[in-house]
Phi, psi and omega in degrees: 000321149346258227304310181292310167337286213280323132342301169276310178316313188271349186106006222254104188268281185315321156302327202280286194302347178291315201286315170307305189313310189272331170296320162324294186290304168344292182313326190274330157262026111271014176083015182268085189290296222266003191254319181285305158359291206276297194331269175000277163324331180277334177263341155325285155341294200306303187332313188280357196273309178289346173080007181277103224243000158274332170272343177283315156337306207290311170321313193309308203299268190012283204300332195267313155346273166311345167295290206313334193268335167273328181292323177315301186316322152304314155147318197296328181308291174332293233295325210271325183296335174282005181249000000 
Protein backbone atom coordinates (compact mmCIF):
# COMPACT_ATOMS: atom_id res chain seq x y z
CA UNK A 1 0.00 0.00 0.00
CA UNK A 2 3.32 2.24 0.60
CA UNK A 3 3.85 1.94 -2.89
CA UNK A 4 0.34 2.85 -3.89
CA UNK A 5 0.40 6.15 -1.45
CA UNK A 6 3.70 7.33 -2.63
CA UNK A 7 2.31 6.75 -6.39
CA UNK A 8 -0.71 9.20 -6.01
CA UNK A 9 1.36 11.64 -4.48
CA UNK A 10 3.78 12.25 -7.02
CA UNK A 11 1.41 11.73 -9.84
CA UNK A 12 2.68 8.42 -11.22
CA UNK A 13 -0.49 7.25 -13.23
CA UNK A 14 1.25 4.43 -14.21
CA UNK A 15 2.70 3.13 -11.19
CA UNK A 16 -0.76 3.42 -9.71
CA UNK A 17 -2.63 1.29 -12.41
CA UNK A 18 0.62 -0.71 -11.99
CA UNK A 19 0.23 -0.90 -8.37
CA UNK A 20 -3.65 -1.56 -8.76
CA UNK A 21 -2.98 -4.29 -11.51
CA UNK A 22 -0.99 -6.37 -9.12
CA UNK A 23 -2.67 -5.72 -6.10
CA UNK A 24 -5.65 -7.51 -8.45
CA UNK A 25 -3.85 -10.45 -8.81
CA UNK A 26 -2.96 -11.03 -5.44
CA UNK A 27 -6.49 -10.58 -4.75
CA UNK A 28 -7.84 -13.03 -7.56
CA UNK A 29 -5.48 -15.81 -5.87
CA UNK A 30 -6.97 -15.57 -2.52
CA UNK A 31 -9.90 -15.63 -3.85
CA UNK A 32 -11.43 -12.46 -3.56
CA UNK A 33 -12.93 -12.30 -7.07
CA UNK A 34 -15.20 -9.52 -6.86
CA UNK A 35 -12.23 -7.05 -4.58
CA UNK A 36 -9.48 -8.14 -7.68
CA UNK A 37 -12.98 -7.36 -10.36
CA UNK A 38 -12.79 -3.55 -8.97
CA UNK A 39 -8.84 -3.50 -8.48
CA UNK A 40 -8.76 -4.54 -12.06
CA UNK A 41 -11.29 -1.91 -13.22
CA UNK A 42 -9.71 0.70 -11.53
CA UNK A 43 -6.42 0.23 -13.23
CA UNK A 44 -8.15 -0.24 -16.41
CA UNK A 45 -9.60 3.40 -16.04
CA UNK A 46 -6.07 4.65 -15.62
CA UNK A 47 -4.94 2.85 -18.66
CA UNK A 48 -7.82 4.31 -21.09
CA UNK A 49 -6.99 7.58 -19.53
CA UNK A 50 -3.53 7.01 -20.62
CA UNK A 51 -4.19 5.78 -23.98
CA UNK A 52 -1.74 2.57 -23.14
CA UNK A 53 -3.74 0.34 -25.17
CA UNK A 54 -0.88 -3.14 -24.18
CA UNK A 55 -1.56 -2.51 -20.89
CA UNK A 56 -5.30 -2.41 -21.02
CA UNK A 57 -4.99 -5.66 -23.19
CA UNK A 58 -3.26 -7.17 -20.16
CA UNK A 59 -6.28 -5.89 -17.85
CA UNK A 60 -8.88 -7.19 -20.49
CA UNK A 61 -6.93 -10.91 -20.14
CA UNK A 62 -7.06 -10.40 -16.18
CA UNK A 63 -10.32 -9.60 -16.23
CA UNK A 64 -11.44 -12.70 -18.65
CA UNK A 65 -8.90 -14.84 -16.66
CA UNK A 66 -10.89 -14.10 -13.53
CA UNK A 67 -14.28 -14.87 -15.14
CA UNK A 68 -13.31 -18.05 -16.31
CA UNK A 69 -12.14 -18.89 -13.05
CA UNK A 70 -15.25 -17.74 -10.82
CA UNK A 71 -17.33 -19.82 -13.64
CA UNK A 72 -15.17 -22.67 -12.48
CA UNK A 73 -15.23 -21.99 -9.23
CA UNK A 74 -18.99 -22.28 -9.66
CA UNK A 75 -19.65 -24.97 -11.08
CA UNK A 76 -20.70 -23.69 -14.81
CA UNK A 77 -17.55 -24.13 -16.98
CA UNK A 78 -17.94 -28.29 -16.34
CA UNK A 79 -21.76 -27.66 -16.29
CA UNK A 80 -21.41 -26.15 -20.17
CA UNK A 81 -18.53 -28.33 -21.18
CA UNK A 82 -20.37 -31.66 -20.49
CA UNK A 83 -23.87 -30.55 -22.69
Amino acid sequence: MKNRALSETIGDSQGRALVLRNLGKLCAKQGDIAKAKNLFEKALAIYEELGDKLAMARIYNELGLLFSHGLESEGVVAEKVEN
